[in-house]
C-alpha positions as CSV (number, residue, x, y, z in Angstrom):
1,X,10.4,-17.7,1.7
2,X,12.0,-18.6,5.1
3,X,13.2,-15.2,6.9
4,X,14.0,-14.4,10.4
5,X,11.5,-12.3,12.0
6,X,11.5,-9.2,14.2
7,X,8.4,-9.5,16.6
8,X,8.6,-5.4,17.2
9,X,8.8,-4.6,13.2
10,X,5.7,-3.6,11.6
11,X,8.0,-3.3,8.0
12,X,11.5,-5.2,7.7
13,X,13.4,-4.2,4.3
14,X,15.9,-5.6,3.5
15,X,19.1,-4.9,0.9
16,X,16.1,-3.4,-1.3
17,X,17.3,-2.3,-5.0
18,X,15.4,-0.9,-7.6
19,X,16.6,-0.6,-10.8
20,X,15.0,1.0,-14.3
21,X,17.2,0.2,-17.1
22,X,21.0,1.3,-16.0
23,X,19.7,3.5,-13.5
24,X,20.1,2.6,-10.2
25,X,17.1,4.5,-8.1
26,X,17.5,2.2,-4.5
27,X,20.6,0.5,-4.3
28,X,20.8,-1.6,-1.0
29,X,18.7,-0.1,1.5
30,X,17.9,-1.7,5.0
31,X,15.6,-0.2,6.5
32,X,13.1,-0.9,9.6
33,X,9.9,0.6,11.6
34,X,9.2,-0.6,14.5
35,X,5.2,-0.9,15.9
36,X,3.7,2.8,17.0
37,X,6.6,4.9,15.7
38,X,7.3,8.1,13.4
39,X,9.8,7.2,10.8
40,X,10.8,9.7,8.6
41,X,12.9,9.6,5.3
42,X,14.6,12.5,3.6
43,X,16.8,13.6,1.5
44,X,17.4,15.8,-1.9
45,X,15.3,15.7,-4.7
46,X,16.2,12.5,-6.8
47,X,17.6,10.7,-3.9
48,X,15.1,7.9,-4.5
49,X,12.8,8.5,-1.5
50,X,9.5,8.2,-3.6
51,X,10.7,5.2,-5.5
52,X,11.1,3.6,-1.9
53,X,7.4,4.5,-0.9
54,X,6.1,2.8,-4.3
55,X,8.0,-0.1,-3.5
56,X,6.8,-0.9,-0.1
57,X,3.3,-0.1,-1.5
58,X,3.7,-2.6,-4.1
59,X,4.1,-0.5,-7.2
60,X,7.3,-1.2,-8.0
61,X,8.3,-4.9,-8.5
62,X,11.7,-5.2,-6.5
63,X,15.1,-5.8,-8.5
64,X,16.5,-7.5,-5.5
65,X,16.1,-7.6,-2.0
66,X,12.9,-8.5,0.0
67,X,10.1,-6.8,2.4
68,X,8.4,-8.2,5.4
69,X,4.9,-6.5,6.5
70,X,4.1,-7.8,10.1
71,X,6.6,-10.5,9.7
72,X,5.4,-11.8,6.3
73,X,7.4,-11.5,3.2
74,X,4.7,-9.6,0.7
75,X,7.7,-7.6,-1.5
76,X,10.4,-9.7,-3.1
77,X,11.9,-10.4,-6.6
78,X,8.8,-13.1,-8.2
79,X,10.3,-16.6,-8.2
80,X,9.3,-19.7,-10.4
81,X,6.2,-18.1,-11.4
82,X,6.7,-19.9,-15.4
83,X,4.8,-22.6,-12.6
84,X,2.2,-20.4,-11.7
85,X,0.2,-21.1,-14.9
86,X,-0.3,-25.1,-14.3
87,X,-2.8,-24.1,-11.5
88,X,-5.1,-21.8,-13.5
89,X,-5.7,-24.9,-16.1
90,X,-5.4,-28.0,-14.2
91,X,-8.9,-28.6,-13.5
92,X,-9.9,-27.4,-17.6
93,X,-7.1,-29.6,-18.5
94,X,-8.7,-32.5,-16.5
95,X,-12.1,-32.1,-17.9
96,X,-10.3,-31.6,-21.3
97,X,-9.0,-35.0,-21.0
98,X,-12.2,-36.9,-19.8
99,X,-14.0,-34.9,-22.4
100,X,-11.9,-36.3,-25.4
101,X,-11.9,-39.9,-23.2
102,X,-15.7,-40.1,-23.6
103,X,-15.9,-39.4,-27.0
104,X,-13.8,-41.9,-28.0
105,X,-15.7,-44.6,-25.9
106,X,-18.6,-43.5,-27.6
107,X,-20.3,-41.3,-25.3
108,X,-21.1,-38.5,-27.3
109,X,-23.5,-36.8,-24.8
110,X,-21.2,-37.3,-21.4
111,X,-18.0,-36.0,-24.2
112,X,-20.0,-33.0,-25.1
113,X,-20.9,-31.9,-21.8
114,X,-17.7,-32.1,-20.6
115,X,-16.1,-29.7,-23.4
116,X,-18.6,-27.5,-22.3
117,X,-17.1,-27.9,-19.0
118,X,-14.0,-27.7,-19.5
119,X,-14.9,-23.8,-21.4
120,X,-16.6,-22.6,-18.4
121,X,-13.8,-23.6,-15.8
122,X,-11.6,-21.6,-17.4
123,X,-13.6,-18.7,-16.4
124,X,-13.2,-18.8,-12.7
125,X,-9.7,-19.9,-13.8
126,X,-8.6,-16.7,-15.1
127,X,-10.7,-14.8,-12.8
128,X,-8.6,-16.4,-9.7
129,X,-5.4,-15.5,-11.3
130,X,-6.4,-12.0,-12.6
131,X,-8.0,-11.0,-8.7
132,X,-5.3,-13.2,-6.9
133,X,-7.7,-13.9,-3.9
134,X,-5.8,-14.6,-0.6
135,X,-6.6,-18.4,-0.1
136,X,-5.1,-18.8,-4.3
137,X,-1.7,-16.7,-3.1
138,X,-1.1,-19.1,0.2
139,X,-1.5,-21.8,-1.9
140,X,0.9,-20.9,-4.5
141,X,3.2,-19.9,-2.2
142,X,3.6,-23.4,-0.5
143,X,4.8,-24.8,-3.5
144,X,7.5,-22.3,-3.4
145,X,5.6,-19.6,-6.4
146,X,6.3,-15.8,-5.4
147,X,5.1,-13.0,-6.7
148,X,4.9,-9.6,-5.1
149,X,2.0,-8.3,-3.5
150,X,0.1,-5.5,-5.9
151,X,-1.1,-2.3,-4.3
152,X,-4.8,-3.3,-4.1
153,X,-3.1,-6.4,-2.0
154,X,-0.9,-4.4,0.0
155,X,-3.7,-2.1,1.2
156,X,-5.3,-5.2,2.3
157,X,-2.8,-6.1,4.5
158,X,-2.7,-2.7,6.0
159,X,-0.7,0.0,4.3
160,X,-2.6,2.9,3.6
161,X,-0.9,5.9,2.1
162,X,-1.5,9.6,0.6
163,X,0.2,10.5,-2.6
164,X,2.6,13.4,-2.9
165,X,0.5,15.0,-5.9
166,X,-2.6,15.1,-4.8
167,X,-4.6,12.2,-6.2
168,X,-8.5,12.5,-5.4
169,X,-11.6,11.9,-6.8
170,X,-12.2,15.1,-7.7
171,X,-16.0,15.4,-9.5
172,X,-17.1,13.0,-6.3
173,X,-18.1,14.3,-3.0
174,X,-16.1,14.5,0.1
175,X,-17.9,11.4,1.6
176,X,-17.5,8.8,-1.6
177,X,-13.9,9.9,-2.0
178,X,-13.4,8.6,1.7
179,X,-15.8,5.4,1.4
180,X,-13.4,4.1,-1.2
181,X,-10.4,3.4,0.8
182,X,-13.2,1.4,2.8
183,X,-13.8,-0.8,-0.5
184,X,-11.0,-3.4,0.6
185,X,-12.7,-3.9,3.8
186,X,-16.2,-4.2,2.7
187,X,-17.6,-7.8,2.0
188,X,-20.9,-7.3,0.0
189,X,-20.7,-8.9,-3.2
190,X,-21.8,-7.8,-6.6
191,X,-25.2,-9.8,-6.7
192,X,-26.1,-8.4,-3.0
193,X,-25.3,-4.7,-4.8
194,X,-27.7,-5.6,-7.3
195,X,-30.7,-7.1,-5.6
196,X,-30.1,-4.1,-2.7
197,X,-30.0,-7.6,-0.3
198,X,-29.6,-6.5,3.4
199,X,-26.2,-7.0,3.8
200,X,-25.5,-5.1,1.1
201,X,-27.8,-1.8,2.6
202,X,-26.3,-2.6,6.4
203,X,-22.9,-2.4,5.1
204,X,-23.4,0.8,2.9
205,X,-25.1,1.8,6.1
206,X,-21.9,1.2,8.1
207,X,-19.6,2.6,5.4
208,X,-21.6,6.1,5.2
209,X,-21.2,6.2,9.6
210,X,-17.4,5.4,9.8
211,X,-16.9,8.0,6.3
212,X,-18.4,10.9,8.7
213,X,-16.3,9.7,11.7
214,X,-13.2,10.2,9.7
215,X,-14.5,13.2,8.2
216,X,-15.2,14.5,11.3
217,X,-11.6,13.3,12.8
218,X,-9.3,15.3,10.1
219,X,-11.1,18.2,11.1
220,X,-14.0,18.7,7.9
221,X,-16.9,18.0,9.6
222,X,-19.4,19.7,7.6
223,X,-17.5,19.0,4.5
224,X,-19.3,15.3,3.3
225,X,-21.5,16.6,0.4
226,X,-18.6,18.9,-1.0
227,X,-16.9,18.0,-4.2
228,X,-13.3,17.1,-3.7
229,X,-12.4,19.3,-6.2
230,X,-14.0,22.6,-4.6
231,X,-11.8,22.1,-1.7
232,X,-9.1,24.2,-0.3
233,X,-5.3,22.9,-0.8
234,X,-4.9,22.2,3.2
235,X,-8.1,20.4,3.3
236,X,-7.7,18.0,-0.1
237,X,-4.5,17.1,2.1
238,X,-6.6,16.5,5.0
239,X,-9.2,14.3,2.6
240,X,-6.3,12.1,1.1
241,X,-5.3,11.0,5.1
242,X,-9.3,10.1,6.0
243,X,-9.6,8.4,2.8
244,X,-6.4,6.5,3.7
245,X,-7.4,6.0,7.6
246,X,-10.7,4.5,6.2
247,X,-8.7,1.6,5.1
248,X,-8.0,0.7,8.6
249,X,-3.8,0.8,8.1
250,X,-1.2,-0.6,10.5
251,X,1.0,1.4,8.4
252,X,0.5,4.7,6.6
253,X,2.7,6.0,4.3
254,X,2.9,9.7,4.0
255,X,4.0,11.5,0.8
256,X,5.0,14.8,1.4
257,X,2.1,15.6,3.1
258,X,3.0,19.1,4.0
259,X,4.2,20.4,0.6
260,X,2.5,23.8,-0.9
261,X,1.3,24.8,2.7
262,X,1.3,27.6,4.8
263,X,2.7,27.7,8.0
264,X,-0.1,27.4,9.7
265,X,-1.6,24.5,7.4
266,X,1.7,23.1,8.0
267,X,1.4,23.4,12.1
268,X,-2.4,21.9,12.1
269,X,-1.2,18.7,9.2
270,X,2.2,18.4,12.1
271,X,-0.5,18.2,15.0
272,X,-3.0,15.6,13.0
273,X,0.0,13.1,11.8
274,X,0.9,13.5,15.8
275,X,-2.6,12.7,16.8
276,X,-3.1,10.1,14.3
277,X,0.1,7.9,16.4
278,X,-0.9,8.9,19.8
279,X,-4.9,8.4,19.1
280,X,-5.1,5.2,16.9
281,X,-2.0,3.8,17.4
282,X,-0.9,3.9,13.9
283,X,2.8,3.7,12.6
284,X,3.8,6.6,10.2
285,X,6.2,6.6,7.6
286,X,7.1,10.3,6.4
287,X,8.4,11.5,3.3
288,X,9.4,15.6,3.8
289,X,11.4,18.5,3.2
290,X,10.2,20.5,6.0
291,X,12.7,19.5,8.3
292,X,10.9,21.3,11.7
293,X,8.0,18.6,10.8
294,X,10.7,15.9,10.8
295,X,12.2,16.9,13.5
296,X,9.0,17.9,15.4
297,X,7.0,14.2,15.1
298,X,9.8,11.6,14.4
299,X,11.2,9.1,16.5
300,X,13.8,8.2,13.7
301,X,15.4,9.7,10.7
302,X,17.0,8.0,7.7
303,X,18.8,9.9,5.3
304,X,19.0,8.7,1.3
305,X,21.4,10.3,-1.2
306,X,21.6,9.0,-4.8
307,X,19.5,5.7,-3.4
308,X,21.7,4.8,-0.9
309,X,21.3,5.0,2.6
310,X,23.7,7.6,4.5
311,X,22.9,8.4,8.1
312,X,20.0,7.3,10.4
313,X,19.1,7.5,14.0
314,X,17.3,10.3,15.8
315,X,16.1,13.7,14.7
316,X,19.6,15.2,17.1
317,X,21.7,12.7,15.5
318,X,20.6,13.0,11.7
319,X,20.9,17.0,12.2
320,X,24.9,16.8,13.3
321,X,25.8,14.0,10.9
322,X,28.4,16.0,8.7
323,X,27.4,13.6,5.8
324,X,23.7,14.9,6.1
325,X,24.8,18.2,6.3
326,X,26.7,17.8,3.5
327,X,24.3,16.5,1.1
328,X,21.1,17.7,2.2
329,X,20.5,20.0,5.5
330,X,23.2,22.4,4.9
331,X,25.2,24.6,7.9
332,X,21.9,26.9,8.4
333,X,19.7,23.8,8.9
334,X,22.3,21.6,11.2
335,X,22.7,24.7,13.8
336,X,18.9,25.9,13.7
């Protein structure tokens, strides 16, 4: 899918629509973040903000509309895909065919052996198209087959995110809940799991090392053998950003991250997401209704109302649109 690209975009939306049924949840939205900024989006409840996120982060399958992630179109409405099948059972069909050839020239061995073929290729077959393995999606997509990237696909990429109900592994331990957003970067296979091969033990090794550091970096040092559960609020919110940093994200999405805190939670979470930018150079996108956390960390606000886009520019400008103030802030908010 041919697209112009913007060199200084980390994320290029573009006319994005989501639709369930006659509802219209996004309806047209452009939207941009450039490398190393704080974007935030807000907006009243039901103004479609969440359905955004899960779009970008490949939950929800576009209804129009198209995404680029570091200049690569990964979100876009799936195109010729009734081809998509020929490649899972070109090879079966092949030996299919050669299989039914030998046994009518006579050779039954060489016929046999080649059904039995032919069953175990579909194996990989499905496997390939049920795992979608990078090298199988390239190729797919030069023959002009699209579909959009899945979550497990966009986290490879780099888009890490938190969730706005709080969505850990709670009967697991501080440390394994963060050594799972590591899983898409780890390359140990399940036969060197197995057999405890050394690749397998120096990667677990590794894994168990850069867990603590992020432990250590949201401020829970001391934390790694607690269950996730046993945790306070502030510091399951603190858990779901080190398990999403351990992903290694060029983008992380942030899901109300501040919601059910006290102010002083709220001041620490502001001063992490702030650290997070200036310290690993990550670019933020913020969902929130605490507008002195907008204001405070973003470079850029955009405003949604009923799905559609309204106002955007910065923190100053979004506070003294009238439209925002209209549908959202309110006189209080606009003048504090």
């Amino acid at each position: 899918m041919s697209s112009e690209q913007r060199p200084d975009l980390v994320l290029d939306a573009r006319s994005v629509t989501k639709r369930f049924g006659g509802l219209v949840a996004v309806r047209s939205v452009d939207f941009t973040i450039p490398f190393g900024s704080i974007v935030s989006l807000i907006g009243p409840n039901g103004a479609g903000k969440t359905t955004f996120f899960n779009v970008i982060a490949g939950v929800y399958e576009l209804s129009d509309g198209e995404i680029l992630f570091n200049g690569e179109t990964v979100i876009a409405r799936p195109r010729r895909t009734w081809a998509e099948p020929i490649y899972w059972f070109v090879v079966p069909t092949i030996l299919l065919i050669l299989a039914v050839a030998a046994l009518l020239a006579g050779i039954g061995i060489i016929g046999h052996l080649l059904f039995l073929a032919t069953l175990l290729a579909i194996i990989p077959a499905l496997l390939v198209a049920l795992t979608r393995p990078r090298w199988y999606v390239r190729m797919i997509g030069r023959t002009g087959i699209f579909r959009s990237s899945r979550p497990n696909e966009m986290v490879s990429l780099g888009i890490g995110r938190t969730f706005q109900n709080i969505r850990l592994f709670g009967n697991m331990s501080v440390l394994e809940n963060v050594m799972v957003g590591m899983h898409s970067r780890m390359h140990a296979n399940l036969l060197d799991a197995a057999l405890r091969l050394d690749r397998h033990k120096r990667e677990e090794e590794a894994a168990v090392n850069d867990a603590r550091k992020w432990i250590s970096y949201v401020g829970m040092a001391g934390y790694e053998n607690e269950a996730a559960r046993n945790l306070p609020y502030g510091y399951q919110r603190r858990l779901e950003i080190a398990r999403a940093l351990a992903s290694e994200p060029k983008l992380l999405l942030l899901d109300e991250p501040t919601a059910g805190m006290n102010p002083v939670e709220t001041r620490e979470m502001t001063g992490l997401i702030a650290r997070v930018r200036k310290d690993l150079g990550v670019t933020i996108l913020l969902i929130e209704h605490d507008m002195e956390v907008v204001m405070g960390v973003s470079d850029r606000v955009t405003v949604l109302d009923h799905g559609e886009k309204i106002a955007e520019g910065s923190p100053d400008e979004v506070r003294a649109n009238p439209q925002v103030i209209e549908a959202y802030l309110g006189r209080g908010a606009a003048s504090a």
